[in-house]
C-alpha positions as CSV (number, residue, x, y, z in Angstrom):
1,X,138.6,10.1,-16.8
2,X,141.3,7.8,-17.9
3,X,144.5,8.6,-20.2
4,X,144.5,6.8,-23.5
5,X,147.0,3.8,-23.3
6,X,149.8,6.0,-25.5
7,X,149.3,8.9,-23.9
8,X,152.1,11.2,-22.7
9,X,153.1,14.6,-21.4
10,X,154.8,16.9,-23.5
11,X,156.7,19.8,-23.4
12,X,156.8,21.9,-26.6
13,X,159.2,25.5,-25.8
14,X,158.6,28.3,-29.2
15,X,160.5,31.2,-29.4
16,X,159.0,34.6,-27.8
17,X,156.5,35.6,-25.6
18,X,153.1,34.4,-27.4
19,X,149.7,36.4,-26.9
20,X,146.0,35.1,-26.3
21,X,144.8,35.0,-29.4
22,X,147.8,32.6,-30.6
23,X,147.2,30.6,-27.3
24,X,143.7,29.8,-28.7
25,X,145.7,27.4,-31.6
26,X,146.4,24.9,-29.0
27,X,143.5,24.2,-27.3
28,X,144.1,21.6,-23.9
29,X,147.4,22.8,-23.9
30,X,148.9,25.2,-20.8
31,X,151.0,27.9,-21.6
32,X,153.7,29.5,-19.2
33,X,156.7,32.4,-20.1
34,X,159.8,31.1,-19.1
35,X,162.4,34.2,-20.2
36,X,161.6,35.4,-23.6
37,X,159.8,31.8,-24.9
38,X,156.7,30.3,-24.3
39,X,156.3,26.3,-23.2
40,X,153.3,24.8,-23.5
41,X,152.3,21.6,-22.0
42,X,150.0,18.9,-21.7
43,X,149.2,15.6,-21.9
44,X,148.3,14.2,-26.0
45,X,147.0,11.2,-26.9
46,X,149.6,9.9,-29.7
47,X,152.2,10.8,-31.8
48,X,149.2,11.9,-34.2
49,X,148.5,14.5,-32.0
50,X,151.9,15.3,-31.0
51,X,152.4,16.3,-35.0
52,X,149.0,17.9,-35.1
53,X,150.5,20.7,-32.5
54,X,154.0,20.7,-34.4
55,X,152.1,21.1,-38.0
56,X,149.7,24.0,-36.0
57,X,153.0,25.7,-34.9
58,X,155.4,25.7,-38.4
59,X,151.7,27.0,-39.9
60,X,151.9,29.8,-37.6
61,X,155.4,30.7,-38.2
62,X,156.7,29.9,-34.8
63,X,160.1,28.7,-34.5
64,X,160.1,25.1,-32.5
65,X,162.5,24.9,-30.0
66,X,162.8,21.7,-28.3
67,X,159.9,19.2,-27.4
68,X,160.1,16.8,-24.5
69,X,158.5,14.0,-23.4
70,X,157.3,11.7,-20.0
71,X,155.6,9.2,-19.7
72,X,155.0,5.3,-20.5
């Protein structure tokens, strides 16, 4: 399968430890603990979908910590 031309790779880090049931908000994302915050990661198509994660996590109350990005 190929990447989308705008693709990228992103790192998104929230504050605390999140459980399984808020894991299920961001489908093809991985999740990993890294102290007391949660990074998920995973390639997304655009910056459409980039907001649609942001937008997912201010709905949920989560407090964004940093985002970063690789790729073209």
């Amino acid at each position: 399968m190929t990447k989308p031309a705008n693709s990228r790779r992103y790192e998104i880090r929230v504050r605390g430890v999140l459980g399984e049931t808020l894991l299920q908000a961001f489908p093809g994302l991985q999740a990993r603990t890294e102290r007391c915050d949660t990074v998920l990661s995973g390639e997304l198509a655009d910056r459409a979908a980039l907001h649609g994660v942001l937008a997912q996590i201010e709905s949920l109350g989560l407090e964004l910590l940093e985002v970063h990005s690789s790729g073209k």
